[in-house]
C-alpha positions in Angstrom: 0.0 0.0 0.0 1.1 3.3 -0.5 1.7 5.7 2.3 -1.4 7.1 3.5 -2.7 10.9 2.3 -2.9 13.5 5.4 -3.8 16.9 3.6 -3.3 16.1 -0.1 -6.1 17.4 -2.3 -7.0 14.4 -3.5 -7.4 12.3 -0.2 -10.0 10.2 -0.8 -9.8 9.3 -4.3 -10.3 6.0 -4.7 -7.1 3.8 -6.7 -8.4 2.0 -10.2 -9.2 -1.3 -10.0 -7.6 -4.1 -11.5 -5.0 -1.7 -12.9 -3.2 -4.4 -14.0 -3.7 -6.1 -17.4 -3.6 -9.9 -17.2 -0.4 -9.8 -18.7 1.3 -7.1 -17.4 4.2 -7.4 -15.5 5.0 -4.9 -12.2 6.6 -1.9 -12.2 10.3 -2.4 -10.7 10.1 -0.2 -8.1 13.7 0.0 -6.3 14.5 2.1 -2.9 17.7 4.5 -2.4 18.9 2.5 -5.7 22.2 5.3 -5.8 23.3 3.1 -2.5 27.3 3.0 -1.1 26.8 -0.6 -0.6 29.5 -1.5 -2.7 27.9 -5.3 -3.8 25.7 -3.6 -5.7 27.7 -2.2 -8.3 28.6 -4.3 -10.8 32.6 -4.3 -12.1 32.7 -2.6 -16.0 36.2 -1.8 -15.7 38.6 -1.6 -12.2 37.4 1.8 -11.4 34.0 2.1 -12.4 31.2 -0.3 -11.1 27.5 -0.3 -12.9 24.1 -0.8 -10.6 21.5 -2.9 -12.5 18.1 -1.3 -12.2 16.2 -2.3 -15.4 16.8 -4.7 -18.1 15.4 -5.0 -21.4 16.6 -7.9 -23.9 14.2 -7.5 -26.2 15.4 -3.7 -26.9 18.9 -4.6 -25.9 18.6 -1.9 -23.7 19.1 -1.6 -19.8 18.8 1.3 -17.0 21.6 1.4 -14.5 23.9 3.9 -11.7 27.3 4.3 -13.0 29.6 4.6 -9.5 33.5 5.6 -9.1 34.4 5.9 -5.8 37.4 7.6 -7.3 39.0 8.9 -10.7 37.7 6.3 -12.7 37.5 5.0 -16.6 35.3 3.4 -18.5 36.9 2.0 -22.2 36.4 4.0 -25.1 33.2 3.1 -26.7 30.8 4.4 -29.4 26.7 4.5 -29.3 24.3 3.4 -32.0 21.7 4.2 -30.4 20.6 6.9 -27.6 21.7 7.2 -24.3 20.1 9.3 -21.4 22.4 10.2 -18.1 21.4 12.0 -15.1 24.2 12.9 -13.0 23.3 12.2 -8.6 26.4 13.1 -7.4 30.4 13.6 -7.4 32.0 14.7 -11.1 32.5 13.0 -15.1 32.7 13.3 -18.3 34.0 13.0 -21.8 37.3 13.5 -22.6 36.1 14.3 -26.1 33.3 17.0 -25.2 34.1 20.9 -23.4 31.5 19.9 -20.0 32.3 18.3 -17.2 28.8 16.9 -15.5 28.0 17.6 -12.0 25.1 16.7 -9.5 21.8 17.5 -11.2 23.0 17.8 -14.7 21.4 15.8 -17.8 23.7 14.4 -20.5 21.7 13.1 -24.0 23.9 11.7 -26.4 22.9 11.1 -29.8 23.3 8.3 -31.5 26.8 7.9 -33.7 28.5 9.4 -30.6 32.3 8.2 -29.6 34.0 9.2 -26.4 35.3 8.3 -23.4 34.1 8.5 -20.0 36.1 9.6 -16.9 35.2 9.8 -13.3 36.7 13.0 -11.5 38.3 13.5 -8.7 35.7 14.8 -5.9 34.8 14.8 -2.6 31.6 12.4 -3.3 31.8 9.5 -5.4 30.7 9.9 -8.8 27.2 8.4 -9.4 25.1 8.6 -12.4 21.9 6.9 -14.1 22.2 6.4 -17.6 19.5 4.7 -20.0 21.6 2.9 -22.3 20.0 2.1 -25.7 22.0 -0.4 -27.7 25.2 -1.7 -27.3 28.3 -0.3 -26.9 31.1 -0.9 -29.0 34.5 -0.8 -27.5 36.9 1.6 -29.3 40.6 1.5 -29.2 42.3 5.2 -28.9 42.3 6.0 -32.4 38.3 4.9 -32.6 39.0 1.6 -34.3 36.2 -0.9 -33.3 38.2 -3.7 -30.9 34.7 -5.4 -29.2 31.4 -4.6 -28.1 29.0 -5.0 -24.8 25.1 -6.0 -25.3 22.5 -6.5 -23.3 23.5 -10.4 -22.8 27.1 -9.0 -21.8 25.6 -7.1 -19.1 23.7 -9.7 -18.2 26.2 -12.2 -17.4 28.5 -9.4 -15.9 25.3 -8.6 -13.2 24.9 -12.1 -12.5 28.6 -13.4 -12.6 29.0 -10.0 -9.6 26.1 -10.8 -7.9 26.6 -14.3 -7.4 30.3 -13.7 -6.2 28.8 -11.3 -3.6 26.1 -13.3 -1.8 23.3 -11.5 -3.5 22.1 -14.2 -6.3 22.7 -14.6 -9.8 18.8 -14.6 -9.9 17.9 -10.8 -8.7 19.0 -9.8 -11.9 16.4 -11.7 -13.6 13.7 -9.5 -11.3 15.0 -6.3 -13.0 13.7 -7.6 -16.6 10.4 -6.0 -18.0 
């Protein structure tokens, strides 16, 4: 249940029934997701660690907290597809663009955008939630293509971390919708 009205103008009104199609599946609904409980956060490179908060295969897309408890890197990559970032606290950005993004800023890349991300330096760690859309594909420094990371990468990266850390291969599988 949700918590209860006091003043609200609309005390009183009565929820929707059966919201729910048959089919539907439930909202993920996640508390204080931008945690410092380290287990949470996912390894994509030795300084940067990534929170699972949604997964889509079907899109090959996937909703997550970017954290660097430090100056961090993540490789070089390039984006077919857009990518939404909202920055929560502590400092990053591209060594390739003239911003550096701090605590309440937004960050849209377009697709066909190369770059690559740093964590600065701060007094709080640097945490951001990102939409990815797509893969990534892993650049090497002159932008030559050298891999890529899906959906089914990130997949097996969550549930490889997660396992190793006592929280269960299986919560990731809670995050897909």
């Amino acid at each position: 249940m949700p918590e209860e009205a006091s003043s609200e103008f609309w005390k009183g009104l009565k929820p929707i029934a059966d919201s729910m199609k048959p089919d539907a599946q439930p909202e993920v609904y996640l508390s204080q997701v931008a945690t410092d409980d380290e287990r949470y956060y996912a390894p994509l490179s030795e300084t940067v660690g990534s929170r699972p908060l949604w997964i889509n295969v079907k899109d090959n897309s996937w909703a997550d907290i970017l954290c660097a408890r430090q100056a961090g890197l993540v490789n070089r990559h390039y984006h077919p597809h857009e990518v939404f970032a909202y920055t929560i606290s502590g400092k990053w950005g591209y060594l390739e663009r003239p911003w550096t993004a701090q605590a309440g800023d937004f960050v849209y890349e377009a697709p066909g955008e190369g770059h690559t991300l740093v964590a600065y330096e701060s007094d709080e760690p640097m945490k951001a939630f990102f939409i990815v859309k797509g893969p990534l594909i892993w650049l090497d420094e002159d932008g030559g293509t050298v891999g890529y990371f899906d959906v089914h990468d990130y997949i097996e990266l969550c549930r490889n971390h997660y396992d190793k850390v006592g929280i269960g291969a299986d919560y990731v599988n809670s995050l897909f919708r």
